[in-house]
N, C-alpha and C positions, 0 to 999 in steps of 0.2 A: 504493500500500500504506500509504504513510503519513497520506492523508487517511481510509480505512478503519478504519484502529487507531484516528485520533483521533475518528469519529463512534463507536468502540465505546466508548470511553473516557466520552464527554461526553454519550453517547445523539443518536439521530439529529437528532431537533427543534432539540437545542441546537447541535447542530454546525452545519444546516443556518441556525440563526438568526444566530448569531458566523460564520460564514464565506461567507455568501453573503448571506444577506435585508439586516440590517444595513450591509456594507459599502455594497449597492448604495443604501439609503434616503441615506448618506451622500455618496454620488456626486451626486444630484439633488440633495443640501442645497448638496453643491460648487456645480452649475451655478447655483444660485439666488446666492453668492454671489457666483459670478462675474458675473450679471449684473449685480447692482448694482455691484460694485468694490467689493465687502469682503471683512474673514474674519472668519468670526465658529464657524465648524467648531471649533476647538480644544479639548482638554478640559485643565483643568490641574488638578495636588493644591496644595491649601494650603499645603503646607508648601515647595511650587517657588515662592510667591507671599511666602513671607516672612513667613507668616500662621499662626498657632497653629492647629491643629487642632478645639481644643476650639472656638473662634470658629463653627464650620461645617461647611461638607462641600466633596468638590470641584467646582469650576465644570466644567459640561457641557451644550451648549444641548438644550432639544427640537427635533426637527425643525420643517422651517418648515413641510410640510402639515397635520400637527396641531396646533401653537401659531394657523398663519392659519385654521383652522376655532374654534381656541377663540376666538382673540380676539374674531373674528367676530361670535359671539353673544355675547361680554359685552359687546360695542358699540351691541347692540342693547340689552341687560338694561340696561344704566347708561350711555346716551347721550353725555350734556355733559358725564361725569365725567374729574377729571385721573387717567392710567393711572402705576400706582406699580410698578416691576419692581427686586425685591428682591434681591440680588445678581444685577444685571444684566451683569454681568462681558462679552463682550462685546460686547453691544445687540442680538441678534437679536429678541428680545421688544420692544425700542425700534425698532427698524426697522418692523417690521409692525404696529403700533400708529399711529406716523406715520403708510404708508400705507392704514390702515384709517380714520384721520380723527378719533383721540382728541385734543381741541383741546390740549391739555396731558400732558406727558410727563415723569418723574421717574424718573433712576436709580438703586442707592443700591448703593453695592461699598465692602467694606471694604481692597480690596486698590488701593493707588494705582495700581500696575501695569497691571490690569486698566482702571480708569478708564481711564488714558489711551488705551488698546488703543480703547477704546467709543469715546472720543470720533473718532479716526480714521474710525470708520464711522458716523457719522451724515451723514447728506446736509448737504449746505453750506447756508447759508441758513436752515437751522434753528432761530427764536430762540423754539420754543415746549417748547425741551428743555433739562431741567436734570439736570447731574450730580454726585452728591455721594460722596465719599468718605469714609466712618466706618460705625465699629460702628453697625447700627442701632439698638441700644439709645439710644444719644445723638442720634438725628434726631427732629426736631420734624416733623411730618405737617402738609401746610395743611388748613386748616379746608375742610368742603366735600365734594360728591360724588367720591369715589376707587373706583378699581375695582385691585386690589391684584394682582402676579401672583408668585405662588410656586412654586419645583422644589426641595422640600426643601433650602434655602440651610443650615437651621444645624438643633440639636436641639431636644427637644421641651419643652424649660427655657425654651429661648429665643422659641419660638414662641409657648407660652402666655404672655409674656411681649408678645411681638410683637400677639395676639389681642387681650390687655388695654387695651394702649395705645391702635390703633382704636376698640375700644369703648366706650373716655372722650372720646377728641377726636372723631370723628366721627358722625355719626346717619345718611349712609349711606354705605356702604362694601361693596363686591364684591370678593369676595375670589376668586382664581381658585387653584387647590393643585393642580397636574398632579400626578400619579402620588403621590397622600399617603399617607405612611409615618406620621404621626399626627395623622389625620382623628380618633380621640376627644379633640383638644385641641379641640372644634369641638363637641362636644354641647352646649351652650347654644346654638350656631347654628343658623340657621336654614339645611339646605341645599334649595337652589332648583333645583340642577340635577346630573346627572350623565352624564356619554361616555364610555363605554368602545369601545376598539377592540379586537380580536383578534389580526391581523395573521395570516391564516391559520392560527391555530390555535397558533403558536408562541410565541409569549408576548403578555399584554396591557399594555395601558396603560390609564389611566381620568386623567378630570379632575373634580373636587369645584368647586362653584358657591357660595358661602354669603354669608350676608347678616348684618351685623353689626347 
């Protein structure tokens, strides 16, 4: 009776995607973590992290089916490029990049917290990964092909802010924007690509491709 009330409540799609779909996408995200001997499942708020608010938003990974198909094809798009993941909080994006074969790997979290979390789950051996703790506003980008991956880390101040940067220091740069909450900071971009999922009908996801 009580699961009843709450799909009447929340309508039936939403109920069935918060109570069944979702959990179980997260169940397979578990088993993949367990394979490797990581965790990287966790969601946290900013302000559990000791981190102002206004800095961002909360850390929360994408799944690894649809991050390993994105990545995928920007592997293809931009090759030899070093992979930059912007609030990487903690490293699933850096994990699957590894083993997709980006020769070069870059983390950037403002929360030290979370850094150290990352570094726990990178494979040992590792010496083609760098991980930095700071505001991004204060990180200096290396020179060179970067393929950049974003899940709405902070607002839209800071983004076009983040866009501008790229667009002085670098000539090319992939920018990869899961699920983008402000794709019009991007109209002078060039977008190359876009994926949308469905997920039966229940709610979507999309990812934004753009070329700097």
């Amino acid at each position: 009776m009580k699961a009843v009330n709450s799909a009447r409540e929340m309508g039936l799609s939403k109920f069935i995607q918060q109570e069944f779909y979702v959990p179980i996408l997260h169940f397979f995200d578990l088993l993949e973590d367990r394979r490797r001997g990581v965790s990287t499942q966790q969601n946290f708020e900013l302000g559990d992290l000791g981190v102002s608010s206004h800095l961002g938003n909360k850390y929360q990974p994408v799944g690894y089916r649809r991050l390993r198909q994105v990545l995928r094809l920007a592997r293809r798009m931009n090759p030899q490029s070093t992979f930059v993941d912007i609030g990487c909080g903690l490293g699933r994006p850096i994990i699957l990049a590894l083993e997709l074969g980006f020769p070069n790997v870059i983390g950037i979290d403002i929360s030290d917290k979370l850094i150290d979390l990352c570094k726990k789950n990178i494979p040992k051996g590792q010496d083609n990964v760098k991980l930095t703790c700071c505001d991004v506003e204060d990180y200096c980008f290396p020179i060179g092909s970067l393929t950049v991956f974003l899940f709405n880390p902070f607002d839209r101040n800071r983004l076009e802010n983040l866009v501008s940067k790229l667009e002085e220091t670098n000539s090319n740069c992939l920018i990869i924007y899961f699920n983008p909450k402000y794709y019009d900071v991007f109209k002078k971009n060039k977008l190359v690509r876009e994926l949308k999922w469905q997920n039966f009908g229940l709610f979507e996801e999309k990812c934004h491709f753009y070329r700097c």
